[in-house]
C-alpha positions as a printed Julia matrix, in Angstrom:
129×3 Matrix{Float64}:
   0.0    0.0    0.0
   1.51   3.4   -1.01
   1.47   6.14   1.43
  -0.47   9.68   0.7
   2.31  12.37   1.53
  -0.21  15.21   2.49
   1.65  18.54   1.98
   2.32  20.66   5.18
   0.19  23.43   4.07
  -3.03  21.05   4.28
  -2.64  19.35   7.9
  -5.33  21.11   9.76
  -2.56  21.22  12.84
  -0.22  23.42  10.99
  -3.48  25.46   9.69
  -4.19  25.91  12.4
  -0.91  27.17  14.34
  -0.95  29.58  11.36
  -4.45  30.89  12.62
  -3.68  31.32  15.83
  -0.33  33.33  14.82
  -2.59  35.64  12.97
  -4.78  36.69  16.23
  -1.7   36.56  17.83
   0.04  39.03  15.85
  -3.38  40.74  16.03
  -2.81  41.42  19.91
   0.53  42.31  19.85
   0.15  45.17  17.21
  -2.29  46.61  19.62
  -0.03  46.55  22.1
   2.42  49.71  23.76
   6.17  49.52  23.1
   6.64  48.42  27.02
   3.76  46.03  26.87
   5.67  44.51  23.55
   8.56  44.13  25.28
   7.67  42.85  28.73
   5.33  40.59  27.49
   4.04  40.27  23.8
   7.27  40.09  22.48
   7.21  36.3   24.56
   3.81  35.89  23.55
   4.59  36.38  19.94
   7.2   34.11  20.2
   5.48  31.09  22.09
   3.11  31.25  19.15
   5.17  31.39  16.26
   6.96  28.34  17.78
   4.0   26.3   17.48
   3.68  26.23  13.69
   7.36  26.51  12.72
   7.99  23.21  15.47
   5.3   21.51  13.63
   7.01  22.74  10.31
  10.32  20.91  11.18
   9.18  18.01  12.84
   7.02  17.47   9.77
   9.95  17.17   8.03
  12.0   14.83   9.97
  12.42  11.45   9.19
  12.48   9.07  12.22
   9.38   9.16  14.02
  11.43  10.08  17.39
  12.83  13.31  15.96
   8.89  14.12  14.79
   7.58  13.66  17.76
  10.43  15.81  20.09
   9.53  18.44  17.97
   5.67  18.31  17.96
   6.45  18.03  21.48
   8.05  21.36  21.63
   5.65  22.61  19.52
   2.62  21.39  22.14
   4.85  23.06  25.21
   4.57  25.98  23.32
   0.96  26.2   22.95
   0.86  25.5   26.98
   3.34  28.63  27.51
   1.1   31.12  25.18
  -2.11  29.37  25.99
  -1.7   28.86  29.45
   0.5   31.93  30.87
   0.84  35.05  28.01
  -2.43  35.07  26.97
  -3.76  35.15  30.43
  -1.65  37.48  32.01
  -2.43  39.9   28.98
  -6.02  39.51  29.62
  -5.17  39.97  33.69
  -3.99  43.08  32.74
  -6.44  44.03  30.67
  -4.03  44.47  27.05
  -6.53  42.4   25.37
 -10.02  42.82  23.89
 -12.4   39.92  25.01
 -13.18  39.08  21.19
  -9.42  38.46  20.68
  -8.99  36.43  23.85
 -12.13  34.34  22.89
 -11.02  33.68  19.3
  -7.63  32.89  20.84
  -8.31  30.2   23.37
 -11.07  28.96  20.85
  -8.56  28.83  18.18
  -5.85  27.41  21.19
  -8.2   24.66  22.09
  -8.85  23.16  19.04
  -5.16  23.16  18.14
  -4.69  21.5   21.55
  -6.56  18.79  20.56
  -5.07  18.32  17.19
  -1.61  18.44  18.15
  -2.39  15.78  20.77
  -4.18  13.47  17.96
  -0.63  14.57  15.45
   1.47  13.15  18.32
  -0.27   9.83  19.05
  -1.08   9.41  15.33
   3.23  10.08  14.8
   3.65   6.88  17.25
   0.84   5.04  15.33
   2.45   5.0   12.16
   6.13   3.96  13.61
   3.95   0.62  15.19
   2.28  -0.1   11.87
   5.44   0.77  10.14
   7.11  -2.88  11.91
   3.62  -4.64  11.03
């Protein structure tokens, strides 16, 4: 049986870390110069990482290099998910429609990148059956 290679652009994962950049990006370029650099400059960052750890773990052969990097790429998501995001909205440096399209946009990827991983571990096992 011949595998389908399914270009990057198309995996709804990476789709959606490129989504979530966008509101991201969105936040930050409302932000002050000292808000940008105390804290959305992080933000930004945490992010970005998601998609662009997906992009080279995607890209890696053995199924153990994949995976450390979609790891990465789901610690990521935790640190701009579950800390930046937050404390911008604790301080009031985001509007509540960009913090709900955020952590809607954040959730869904959560999910995702979980079913990437396992799915990354799936193929390996029916790779030796």
């Amino acid at each position: 049986m011949e595998k389908k290679f399914i270009p990057l652009k198309d995996l709804e994962v990476y789709r959606l870390a490129r989504e979530l950049s966008k509101i991201a990006w969105e936040i930050y370029d409302c932000l002050d110069w000292q808000d940008r650099k105390t804290m959305g400059d992080q933000f930004l960052t945490a992010t970005d990482s998601i998609g662009a750890n997906t992009a080279e773990g995607y890209s890696r052969f053995h199924y153990l290099d994949r995976a450390k990097f979609y790891y990465n790429a789901r610690a990521s998501l935790s640190e701009a998910n579950d800390y930046w995001i937050e404390l911008l909205k604790e301080r009031g440096k985001v509007s509540k429609e960009n913090y709900k399209k955020y952590k809607t946009i954040a959730k869904n990827l959560a999910v995702k990148l979980n079913n990437f991983i396992s799915a990354t571990y799936r193929q390996k096992q029916s790779n030796f059956h």
